[in-house]
N, C-alpha and C positions, 0 to 999 in steps of 0.2 A: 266597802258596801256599795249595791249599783242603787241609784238616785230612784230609779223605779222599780216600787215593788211588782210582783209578778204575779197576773190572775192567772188561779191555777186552773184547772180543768176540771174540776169540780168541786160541789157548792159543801161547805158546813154542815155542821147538824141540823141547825133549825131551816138551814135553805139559802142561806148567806154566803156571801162570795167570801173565797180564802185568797189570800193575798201572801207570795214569799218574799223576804227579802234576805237576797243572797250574794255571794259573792260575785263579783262585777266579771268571774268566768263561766259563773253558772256550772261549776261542774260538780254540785254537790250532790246528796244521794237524791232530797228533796225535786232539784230540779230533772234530774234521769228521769225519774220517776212522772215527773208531770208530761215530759216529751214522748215518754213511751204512754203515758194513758192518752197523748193529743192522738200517737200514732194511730193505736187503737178504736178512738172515736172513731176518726175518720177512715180508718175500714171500713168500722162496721155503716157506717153511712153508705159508704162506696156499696155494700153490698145489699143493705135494705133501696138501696136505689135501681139494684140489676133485680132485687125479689117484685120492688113495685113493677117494673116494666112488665113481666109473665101475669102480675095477678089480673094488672089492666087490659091484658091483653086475654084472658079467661072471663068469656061471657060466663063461666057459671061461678066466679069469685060474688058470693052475698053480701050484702051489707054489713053484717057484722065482719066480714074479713075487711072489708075497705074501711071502717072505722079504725080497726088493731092498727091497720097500717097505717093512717093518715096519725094516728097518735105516736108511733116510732116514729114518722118521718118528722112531724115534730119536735121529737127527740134529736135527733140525728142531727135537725136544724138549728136547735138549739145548742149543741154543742159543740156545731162549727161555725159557729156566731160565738161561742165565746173563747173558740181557739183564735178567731182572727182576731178579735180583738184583744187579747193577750199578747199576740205575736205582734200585733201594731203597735201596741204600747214598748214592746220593746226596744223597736226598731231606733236608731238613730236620730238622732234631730239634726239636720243639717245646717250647719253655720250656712250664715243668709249668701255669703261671697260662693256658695259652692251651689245657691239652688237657681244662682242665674245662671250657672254654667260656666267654664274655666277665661281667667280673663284673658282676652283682647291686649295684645300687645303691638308695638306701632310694623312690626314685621310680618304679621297675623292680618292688621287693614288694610284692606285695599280700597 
């Protein structure tokens, strides 16, 4: 079992973060699954970010279109706010001798 559970990319039923925990290769159906909806998200982000560009760029996009959009994009932000931080939690902790950088040996001083 991996020491950290894994926020998944989207939320419960009542709105609560889901959390896995999985085998320390991650290559269950559960986790596939989460890494294809991150892919996902972050398409559609990618592409409600080339649709903002044209609408801002359209004097005759109204308010009510800039609203729909400011609330995706919201969306969009919010779910790659909680990819990154899913993927940070997974990341590695690095032993303390590895974050100063590889040691100094007396052949290496000059």
């Amino acid at each position: 079992m991996s020491t950290q559970p894994r926020l998944l990319p989207w939320p419960g039923p009542a709105g609560q973060r889901c959390y896995l925990v999985s085998d320390a290769d991650s290559e269950g159906y559960l986790s596939k699954l989460a890494d294809e909806m991150e892919a996902v998200q972050l398409q559609m982000g990618t592409e409600l970010i080339g649709h903002a560009h044209l609408m801002l760029g359209d004097r005759k996009t109204d308010a009510r279109e800039l609203r729909y959009l400011s609330n995706r994009l919201i969306e969009a932000l919010q779910d790659a706010l909680r990819i990154a931080e899913s993927r940070g939690g997974r990341l590695p902790v690095p032993d303390e001798a590895e974050s100063y950088g590889p040691a100094q040996t007396e052949e290496g001083a000059q």
